[in-house]
Structures are given as structure tokens and as C-alpha cells.
VOLOMI-682834 format. One record per atom (N, C-alpha, C): atom name; x, y, z. Coordinates in nm, 3 decimals, always signed. Layout:
N
+---------+---------+---------+---------+
: koldren :       X :       Y :       Z :
+---------+---------+---------+---------+
:      CA :       X :       Y :       Z :
...
+---------+---------+---------+---------+
***
This chain:
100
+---------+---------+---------+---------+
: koldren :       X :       Y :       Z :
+---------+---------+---------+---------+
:       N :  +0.712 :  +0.659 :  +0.539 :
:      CA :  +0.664 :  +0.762 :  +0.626 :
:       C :  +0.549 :  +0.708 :  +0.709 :
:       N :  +0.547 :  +0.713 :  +0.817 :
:      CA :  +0.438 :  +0.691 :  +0.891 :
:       C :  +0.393 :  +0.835 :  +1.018 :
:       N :  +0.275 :  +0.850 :  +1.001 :
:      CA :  +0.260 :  +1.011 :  +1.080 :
:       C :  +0.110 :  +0.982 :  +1.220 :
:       N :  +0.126 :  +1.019 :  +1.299 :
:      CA :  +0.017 :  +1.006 :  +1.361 :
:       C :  -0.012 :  +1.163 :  +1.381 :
:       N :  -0.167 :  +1.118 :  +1.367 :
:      CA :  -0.228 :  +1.226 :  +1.344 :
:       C :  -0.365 :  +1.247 :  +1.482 :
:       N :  -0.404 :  +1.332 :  +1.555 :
:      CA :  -0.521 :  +1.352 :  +1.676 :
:       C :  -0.502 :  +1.207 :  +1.726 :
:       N :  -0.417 :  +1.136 :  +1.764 :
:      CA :  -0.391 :  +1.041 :  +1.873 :
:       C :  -0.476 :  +0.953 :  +1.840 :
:       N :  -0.537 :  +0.911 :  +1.696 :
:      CA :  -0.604 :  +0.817 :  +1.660 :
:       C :  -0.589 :  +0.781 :  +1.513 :
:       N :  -0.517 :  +0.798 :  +1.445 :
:      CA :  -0.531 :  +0.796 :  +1.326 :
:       C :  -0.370 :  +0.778 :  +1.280 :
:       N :  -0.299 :  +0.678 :  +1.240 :
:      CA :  -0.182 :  +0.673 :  +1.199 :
:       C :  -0.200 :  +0.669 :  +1.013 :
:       N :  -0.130 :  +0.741 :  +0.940 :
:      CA :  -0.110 :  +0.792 :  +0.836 :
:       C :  -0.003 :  +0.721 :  +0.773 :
:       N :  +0.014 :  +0.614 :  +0.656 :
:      CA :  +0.133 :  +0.564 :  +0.618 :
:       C :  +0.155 :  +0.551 :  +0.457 :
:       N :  +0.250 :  +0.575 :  +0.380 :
:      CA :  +0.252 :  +0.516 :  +0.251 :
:       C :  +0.352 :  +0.420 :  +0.264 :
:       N :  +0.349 :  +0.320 :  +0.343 :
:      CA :  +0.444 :  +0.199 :  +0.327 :
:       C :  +0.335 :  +0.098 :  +0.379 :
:       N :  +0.330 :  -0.021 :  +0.274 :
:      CA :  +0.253 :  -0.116 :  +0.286 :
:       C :  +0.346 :  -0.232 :  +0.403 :
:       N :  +0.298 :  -0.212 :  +0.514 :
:      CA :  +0.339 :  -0.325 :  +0.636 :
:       C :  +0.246 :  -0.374 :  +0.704 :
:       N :  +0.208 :  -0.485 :  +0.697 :
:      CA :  +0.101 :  -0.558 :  +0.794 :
:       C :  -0.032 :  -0.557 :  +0.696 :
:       N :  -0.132 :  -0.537 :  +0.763 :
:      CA :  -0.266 :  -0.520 :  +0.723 :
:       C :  -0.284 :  -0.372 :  +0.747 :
:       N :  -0.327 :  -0.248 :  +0.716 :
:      CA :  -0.389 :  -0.130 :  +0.739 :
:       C :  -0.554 :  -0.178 :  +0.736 :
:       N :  -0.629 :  -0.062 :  +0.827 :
:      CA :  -0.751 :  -0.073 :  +0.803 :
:       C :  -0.864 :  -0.018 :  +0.715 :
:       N :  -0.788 :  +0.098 :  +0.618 :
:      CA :  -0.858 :  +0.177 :  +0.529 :
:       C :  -0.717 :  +0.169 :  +0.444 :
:       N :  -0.777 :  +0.142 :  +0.267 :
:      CA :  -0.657 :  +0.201 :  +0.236 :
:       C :  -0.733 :  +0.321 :  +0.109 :
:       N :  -0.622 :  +0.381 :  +0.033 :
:      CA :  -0.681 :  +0.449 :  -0.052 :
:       C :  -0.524 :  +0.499 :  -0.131 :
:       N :  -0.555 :  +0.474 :  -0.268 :
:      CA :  -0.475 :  +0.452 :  -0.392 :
:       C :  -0.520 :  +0.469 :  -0.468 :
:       N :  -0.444 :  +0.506 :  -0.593 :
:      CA :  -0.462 :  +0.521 :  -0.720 :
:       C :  -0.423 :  +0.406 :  -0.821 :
:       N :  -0.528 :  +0.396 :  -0.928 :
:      CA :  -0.465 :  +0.292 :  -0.982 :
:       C :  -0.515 :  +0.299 :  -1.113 :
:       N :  -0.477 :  +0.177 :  -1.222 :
:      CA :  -0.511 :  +0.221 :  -1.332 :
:       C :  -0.576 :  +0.117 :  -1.443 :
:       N :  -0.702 :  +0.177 :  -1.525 :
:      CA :  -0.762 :  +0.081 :  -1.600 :
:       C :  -0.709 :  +0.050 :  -1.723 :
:       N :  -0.762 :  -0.054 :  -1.735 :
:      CA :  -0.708 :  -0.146 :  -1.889 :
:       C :  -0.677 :  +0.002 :  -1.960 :
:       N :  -0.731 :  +0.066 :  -2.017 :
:      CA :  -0.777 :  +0.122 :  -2.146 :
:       C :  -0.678 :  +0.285 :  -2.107 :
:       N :  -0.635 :  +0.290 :  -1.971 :
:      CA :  -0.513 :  +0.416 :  -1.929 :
:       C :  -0.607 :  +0.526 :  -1.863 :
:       N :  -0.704 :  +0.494 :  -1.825 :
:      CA :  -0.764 :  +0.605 :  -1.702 :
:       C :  -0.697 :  +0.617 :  -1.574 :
:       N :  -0.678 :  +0.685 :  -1.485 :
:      CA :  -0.601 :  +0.688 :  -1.337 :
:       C :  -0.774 :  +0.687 :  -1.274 :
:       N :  -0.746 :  +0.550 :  -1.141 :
:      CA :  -0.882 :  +0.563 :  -1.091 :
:       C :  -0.814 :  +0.608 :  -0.940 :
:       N :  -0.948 :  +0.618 :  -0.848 :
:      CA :  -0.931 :  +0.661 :  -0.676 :
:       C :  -0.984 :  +0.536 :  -0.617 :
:       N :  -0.908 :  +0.452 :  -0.530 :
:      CA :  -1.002 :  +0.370 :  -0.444 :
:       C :  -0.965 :  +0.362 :  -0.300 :
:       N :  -1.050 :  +0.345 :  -0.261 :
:      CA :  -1.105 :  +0.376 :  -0.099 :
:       C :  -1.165 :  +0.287 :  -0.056 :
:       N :  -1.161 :  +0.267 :  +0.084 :
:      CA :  -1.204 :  +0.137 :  +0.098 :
:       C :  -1.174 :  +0.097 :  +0.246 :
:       N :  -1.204 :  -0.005 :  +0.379 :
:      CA :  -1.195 :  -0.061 :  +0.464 :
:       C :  -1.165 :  -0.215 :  +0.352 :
:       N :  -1.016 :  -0.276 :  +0.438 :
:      CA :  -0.949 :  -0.354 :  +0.411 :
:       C :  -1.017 :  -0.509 :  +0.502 :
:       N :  -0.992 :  -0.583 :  +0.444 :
:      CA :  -1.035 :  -0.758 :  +0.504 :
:       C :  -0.916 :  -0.801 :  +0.593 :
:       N :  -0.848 :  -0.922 :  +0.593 :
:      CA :  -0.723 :  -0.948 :  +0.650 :
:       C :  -0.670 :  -0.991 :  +0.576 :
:       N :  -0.673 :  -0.990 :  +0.434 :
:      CA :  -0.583 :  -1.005 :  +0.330 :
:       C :  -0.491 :  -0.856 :  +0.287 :
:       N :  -0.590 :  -0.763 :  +0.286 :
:      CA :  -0.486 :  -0.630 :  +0.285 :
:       C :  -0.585 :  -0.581 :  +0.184 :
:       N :  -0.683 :  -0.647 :  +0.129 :
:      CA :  -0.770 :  -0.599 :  -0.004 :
:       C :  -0.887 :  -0.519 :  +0.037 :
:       N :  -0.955 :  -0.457 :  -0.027 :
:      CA :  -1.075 :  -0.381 :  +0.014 :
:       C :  -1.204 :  -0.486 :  +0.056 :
:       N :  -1.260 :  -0.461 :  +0.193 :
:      CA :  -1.331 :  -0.574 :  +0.182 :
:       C :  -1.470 :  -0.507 :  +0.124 :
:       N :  -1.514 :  -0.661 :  +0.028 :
:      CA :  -1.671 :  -0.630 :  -0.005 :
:       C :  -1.646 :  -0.529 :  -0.125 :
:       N :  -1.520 :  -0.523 :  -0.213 :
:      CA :  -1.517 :  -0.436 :  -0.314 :
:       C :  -1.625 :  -0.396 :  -0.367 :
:       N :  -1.654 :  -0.249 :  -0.416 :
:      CA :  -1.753 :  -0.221 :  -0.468 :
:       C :  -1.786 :  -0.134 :  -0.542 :
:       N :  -1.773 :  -0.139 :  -0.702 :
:      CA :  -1.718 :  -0.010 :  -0.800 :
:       C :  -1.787 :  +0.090 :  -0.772 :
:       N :  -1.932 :  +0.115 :  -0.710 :
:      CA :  -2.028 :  +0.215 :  -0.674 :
:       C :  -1.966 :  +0.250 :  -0.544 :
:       N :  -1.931 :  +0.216 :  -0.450 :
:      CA :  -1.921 :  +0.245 :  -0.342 :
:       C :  -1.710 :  +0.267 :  -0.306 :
:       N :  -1.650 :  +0.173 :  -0.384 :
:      CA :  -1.522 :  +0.188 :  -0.370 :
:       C :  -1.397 :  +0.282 :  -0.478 :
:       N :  -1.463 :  +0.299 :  -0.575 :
:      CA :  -1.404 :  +0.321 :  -0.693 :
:       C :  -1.444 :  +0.492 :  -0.763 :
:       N :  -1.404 :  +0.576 :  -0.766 :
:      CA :  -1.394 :  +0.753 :  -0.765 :
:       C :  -1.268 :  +0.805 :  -0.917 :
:       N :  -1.358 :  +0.829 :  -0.999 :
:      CA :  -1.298 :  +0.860 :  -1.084 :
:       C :  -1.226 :  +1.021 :  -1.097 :
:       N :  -1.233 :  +1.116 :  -0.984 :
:      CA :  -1.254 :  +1.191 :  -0.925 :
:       C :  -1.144 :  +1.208 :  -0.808 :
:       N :  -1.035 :  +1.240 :  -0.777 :
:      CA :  -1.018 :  +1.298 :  -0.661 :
:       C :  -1.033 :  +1.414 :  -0.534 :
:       N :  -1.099 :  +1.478 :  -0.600 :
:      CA :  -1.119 :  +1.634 :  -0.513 :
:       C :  -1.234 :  +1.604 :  -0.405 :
:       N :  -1.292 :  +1.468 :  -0.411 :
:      CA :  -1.421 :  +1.441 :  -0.272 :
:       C :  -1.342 :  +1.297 :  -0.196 :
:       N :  -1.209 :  +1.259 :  -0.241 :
:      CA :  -1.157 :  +1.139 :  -0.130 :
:       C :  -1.152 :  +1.191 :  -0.024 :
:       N :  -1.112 :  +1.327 :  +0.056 :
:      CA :  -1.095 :  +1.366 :  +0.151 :
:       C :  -1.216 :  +1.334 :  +0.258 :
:       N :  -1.292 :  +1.425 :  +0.203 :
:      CA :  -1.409 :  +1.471 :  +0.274 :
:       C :  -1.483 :  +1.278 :  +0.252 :
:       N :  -1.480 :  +1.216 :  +0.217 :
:      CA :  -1.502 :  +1.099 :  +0.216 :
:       C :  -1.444 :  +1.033 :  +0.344 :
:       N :  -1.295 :  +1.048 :  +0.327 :
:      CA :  -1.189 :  +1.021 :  +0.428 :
:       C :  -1.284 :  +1.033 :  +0.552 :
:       N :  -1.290 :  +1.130 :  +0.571 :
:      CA :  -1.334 :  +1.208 :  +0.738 :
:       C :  -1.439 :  +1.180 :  +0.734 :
:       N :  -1.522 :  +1.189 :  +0.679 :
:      CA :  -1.643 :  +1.191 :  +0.693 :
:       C :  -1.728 :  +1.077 :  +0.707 :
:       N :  -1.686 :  +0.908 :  +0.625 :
:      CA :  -1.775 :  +0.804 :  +0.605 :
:       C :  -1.657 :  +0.698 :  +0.697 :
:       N :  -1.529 :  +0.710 :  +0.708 :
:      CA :  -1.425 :  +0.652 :  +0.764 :
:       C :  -1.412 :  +0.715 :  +0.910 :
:       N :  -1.321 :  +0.819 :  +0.914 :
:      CA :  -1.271 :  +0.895 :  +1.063 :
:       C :  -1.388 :  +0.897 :  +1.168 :
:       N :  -1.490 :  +0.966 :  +1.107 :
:      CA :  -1.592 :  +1.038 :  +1.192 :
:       C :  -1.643 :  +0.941 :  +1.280 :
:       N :  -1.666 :  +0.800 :  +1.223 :
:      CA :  -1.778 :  +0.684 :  +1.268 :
:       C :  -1.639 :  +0.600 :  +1.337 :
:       N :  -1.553 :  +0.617 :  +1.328 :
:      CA :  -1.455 :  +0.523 :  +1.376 :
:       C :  -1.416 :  +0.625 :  +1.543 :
:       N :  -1.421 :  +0.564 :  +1.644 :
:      CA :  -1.330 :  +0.608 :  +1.772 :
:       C :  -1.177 :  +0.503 :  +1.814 :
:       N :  -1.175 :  +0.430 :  +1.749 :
:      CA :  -1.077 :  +0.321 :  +1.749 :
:       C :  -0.934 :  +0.351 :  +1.709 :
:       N :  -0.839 :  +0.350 :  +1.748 :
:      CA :  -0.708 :  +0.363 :  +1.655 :
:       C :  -0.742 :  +0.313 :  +1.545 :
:       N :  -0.680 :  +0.401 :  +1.393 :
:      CA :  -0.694 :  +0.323 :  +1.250 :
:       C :  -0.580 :  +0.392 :  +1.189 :
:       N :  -0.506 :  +0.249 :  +1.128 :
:      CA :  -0.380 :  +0.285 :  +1.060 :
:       C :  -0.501 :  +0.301 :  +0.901 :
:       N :  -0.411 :  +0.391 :  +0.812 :
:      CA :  -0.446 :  +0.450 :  +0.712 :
:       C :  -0.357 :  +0.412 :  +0.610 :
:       N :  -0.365 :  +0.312 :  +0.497 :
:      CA :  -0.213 :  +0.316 :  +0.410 :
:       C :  -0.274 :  +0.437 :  +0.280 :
:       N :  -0.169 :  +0.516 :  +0.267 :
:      CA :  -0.219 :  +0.591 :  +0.099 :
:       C :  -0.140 :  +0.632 :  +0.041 :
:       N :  -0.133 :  +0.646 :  -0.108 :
:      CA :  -0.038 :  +0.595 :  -0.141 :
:       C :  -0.012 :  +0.736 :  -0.223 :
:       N :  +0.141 :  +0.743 :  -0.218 :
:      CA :  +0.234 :  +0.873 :  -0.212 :
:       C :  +0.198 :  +0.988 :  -0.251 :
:       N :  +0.154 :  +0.926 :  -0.385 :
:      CA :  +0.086 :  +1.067 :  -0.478 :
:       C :  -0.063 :  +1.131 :  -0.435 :
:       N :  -0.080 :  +1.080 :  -0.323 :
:      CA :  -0.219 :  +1.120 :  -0.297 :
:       C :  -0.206 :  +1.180 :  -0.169 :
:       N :  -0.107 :  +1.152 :  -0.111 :
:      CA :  -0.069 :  +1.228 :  +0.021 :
:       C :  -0.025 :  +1.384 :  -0.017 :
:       N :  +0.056 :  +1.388 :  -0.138 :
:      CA :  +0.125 :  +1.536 :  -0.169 :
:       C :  +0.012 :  +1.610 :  -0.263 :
:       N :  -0.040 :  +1.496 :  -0.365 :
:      CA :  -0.143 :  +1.593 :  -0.445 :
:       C :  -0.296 :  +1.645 :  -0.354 :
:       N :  -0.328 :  +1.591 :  -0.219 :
:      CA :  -0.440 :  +1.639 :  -0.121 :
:       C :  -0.355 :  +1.711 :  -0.032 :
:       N :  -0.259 :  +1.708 :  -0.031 :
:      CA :  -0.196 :  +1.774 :  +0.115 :
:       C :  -0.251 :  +1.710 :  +0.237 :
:       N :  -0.236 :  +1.593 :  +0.209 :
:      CA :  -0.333 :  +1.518 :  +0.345 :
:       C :  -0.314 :  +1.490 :  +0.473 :
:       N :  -0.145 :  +1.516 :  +0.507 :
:      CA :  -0.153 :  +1.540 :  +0.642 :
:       C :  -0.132 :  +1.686 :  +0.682 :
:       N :  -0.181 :  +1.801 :  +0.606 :
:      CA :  -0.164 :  +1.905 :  +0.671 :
:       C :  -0.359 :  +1.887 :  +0.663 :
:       N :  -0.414 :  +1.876 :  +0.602 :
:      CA :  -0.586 :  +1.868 :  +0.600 :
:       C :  -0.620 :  +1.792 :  +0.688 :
:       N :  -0.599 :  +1.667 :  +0.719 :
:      CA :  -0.589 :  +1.569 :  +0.852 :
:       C :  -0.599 :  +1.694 :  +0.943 :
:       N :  -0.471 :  +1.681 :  +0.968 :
:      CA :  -0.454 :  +1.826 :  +1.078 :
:       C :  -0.545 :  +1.875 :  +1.132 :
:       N :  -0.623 :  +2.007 :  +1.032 :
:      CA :  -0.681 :  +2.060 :  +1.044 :
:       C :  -0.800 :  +2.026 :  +1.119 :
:       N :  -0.855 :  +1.890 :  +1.035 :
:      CA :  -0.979 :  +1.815 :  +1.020 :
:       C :  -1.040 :  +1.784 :  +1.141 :
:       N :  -0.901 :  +1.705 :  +1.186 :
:      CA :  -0.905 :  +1.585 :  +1.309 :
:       C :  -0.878 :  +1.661 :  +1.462 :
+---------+---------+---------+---------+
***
């Protein structure tokens, strides 16, 4: 799926190319589900990883994160990769929507 969203913001859960933000779920040794967020390098990885700053044990503030520390400061086209379950469990391109 790929969605464009306010003529600046392309929306994708298919990993192609480099994206410039991504945000996924993933999971620790020990079976926690984590949130990470992040501006990507040109490897495809978060650049400057940073468990304080990249890593949300928490999903109910990725959004407002989204828009707020990413969208807002950016005027640039930015592809977005995120990954499936986080698109349907935020409703994130109907909140995009709204947002943007």
C-alpha cells in the first residue's frame, strides 16, 4: 500500500528504497512488543539510534510524535514506511487526514 497524504507526505508499509522516517514494532529478547520511530540514514536504519529518543514502549503518543517532532518541522516531500499493524491499530491514514 502506498497512500499520499496533504501533497507531502507519502504513507507506505512496503519496504522499497530508503524511506525517510520509519516507525515499527518490534520485539525484545525477553517478549515485550516495542515502538520505534525514527529518521532513517541511507542504509534504511534509524539514524543516530537512540533508546531515549527512538524507542516507546507505549503506543498511544507515536502519532502525535509523528506530526508533531517529524511532519510539522519537515516542508519537504517525506516518504513514511510503517509497518502494518500500526497503520490499522492508529488508524493512521484516516488521523493523517485529519492532521495534515
Amino acid at each position: 500500500m502506498r497512500i499520499e497524504i496533504a501533497d507531502y507526505v507519502e504513507l507506505t508499509d512496503e519496504w522499497v528504497g530508503t524511506p525517510d522516517v520509519v516507525m515499527y514494532t518490534s520485539e525484545t529478547a525477553d517478549g515485550y512488543e516495542i515502538y520505534i520511530l525514527g529518521w532513517t540514514g541511507k542504509n534504511g536504519h534509524v539514524k543516530n539510534m537512540d533508546n531515549e529518543e527512538n524507542v516507546f514502549m507505549r503506543k498511544e503518543n507515536l502519532l502525535d510524535i509523528l506530526v508533531d517532532d517529524f511532519l510539522s518541522c519537515n516542508e519537504e516531500f517525506i516518504e513514511i514506511y510503517v509497518s502494518y499493524d500500526l497503520i490499522e491499530d492508529l488508524d493512521l491514514i484516516n488521523e493523517l487526514e485529519e492532521r495534515l
